[in-house]
N, C-alpha and C positions, 0 to 999 in steps of 0.2 A: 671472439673466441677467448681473452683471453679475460674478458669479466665471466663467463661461464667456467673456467678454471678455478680463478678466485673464488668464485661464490660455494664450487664443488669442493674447495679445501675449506673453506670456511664451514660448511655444514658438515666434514666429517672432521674436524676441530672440536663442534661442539657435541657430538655426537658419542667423539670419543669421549670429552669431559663427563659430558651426561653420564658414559657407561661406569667411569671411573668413580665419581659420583656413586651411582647404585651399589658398585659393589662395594664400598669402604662402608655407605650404609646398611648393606644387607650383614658385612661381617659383625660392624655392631651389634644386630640386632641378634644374628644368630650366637654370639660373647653373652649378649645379656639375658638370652632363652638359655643358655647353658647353664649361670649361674643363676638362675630360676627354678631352672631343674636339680639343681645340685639343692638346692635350699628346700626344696618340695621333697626332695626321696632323703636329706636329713630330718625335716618336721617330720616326714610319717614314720620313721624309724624310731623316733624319740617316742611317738605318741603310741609305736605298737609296743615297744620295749618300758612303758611306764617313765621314761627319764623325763629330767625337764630340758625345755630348751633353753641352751645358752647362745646369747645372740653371738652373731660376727661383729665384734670391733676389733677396730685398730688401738692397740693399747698404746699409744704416742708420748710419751711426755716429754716436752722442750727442753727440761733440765737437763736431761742425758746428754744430748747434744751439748749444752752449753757447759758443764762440767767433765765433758771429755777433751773439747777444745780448751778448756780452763786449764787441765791438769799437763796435759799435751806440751804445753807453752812451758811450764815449770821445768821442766828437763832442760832447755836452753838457756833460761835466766840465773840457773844455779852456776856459782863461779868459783865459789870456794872447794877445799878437799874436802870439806866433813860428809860424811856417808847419807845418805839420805834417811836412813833409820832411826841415826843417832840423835838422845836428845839436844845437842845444841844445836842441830839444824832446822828443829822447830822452835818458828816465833812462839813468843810469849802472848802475845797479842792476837786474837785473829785477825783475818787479812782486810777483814768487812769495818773492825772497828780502828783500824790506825790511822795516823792522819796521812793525808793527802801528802805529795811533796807540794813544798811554797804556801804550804798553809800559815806556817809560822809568820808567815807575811803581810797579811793579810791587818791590817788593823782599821777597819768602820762597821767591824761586826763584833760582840759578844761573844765568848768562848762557851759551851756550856759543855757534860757529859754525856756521850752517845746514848743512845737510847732514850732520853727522856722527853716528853712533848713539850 
């Protein structure tokens, strides 16, 4: 009696999984018939109205990110009273060409000037 239990929970275990299964695959499928059809009644509306089609992308670019986190941080690291606007609060230098800290240090290398090959 009680391997006939087991085995009865066991088959609706996997029966449930299985069901669980179909549907997350059928919502996919019916997600990606959608956006199928969204892109079929955009193409025929372009092609009845003469316009061109412009594809779907993701316009992405990394820099955004990284220059949002970049400038984000600036606001913490300012210590002084001068205004953020005011010319002495901008270096003279950009930030890309100063030297490192502990650079001065350094003596089994050749110094040379930024930017050159």
């Amino acid at each position: 009696m009680n391997d006939l239990l087991a085995g009865l929970i066991r088959f609706l275990v996997r029966l449930v999984l299985v069901a669980v299964g179909l549907v997350f695959f059928l919502s996919l499928l019916a997600a990606g018939l959608v956006l199928a059809l969204a892109w079929g009644v955009r193409l025929a509306w372009a092609r009845l109205t003469g316009r061109p089609v412009t594809p779907w992308a993701a316009r992405i670019d990394p820099r955004t990110a990284w220059n949002t986190v970049y400038r984000s941080g600036a606001r913490w690291r300012r210590t002084d009273d001068v205004p953020p606007g005011a010319p002495e609060a901008r270096p003279q230098t950009p930030v890309h060409l100063r030297p490192l800290p502990g650079a001065d240090e350094v003596t089994d290398v050749q110094p040379r000037e930024p930017g050159g090959s």
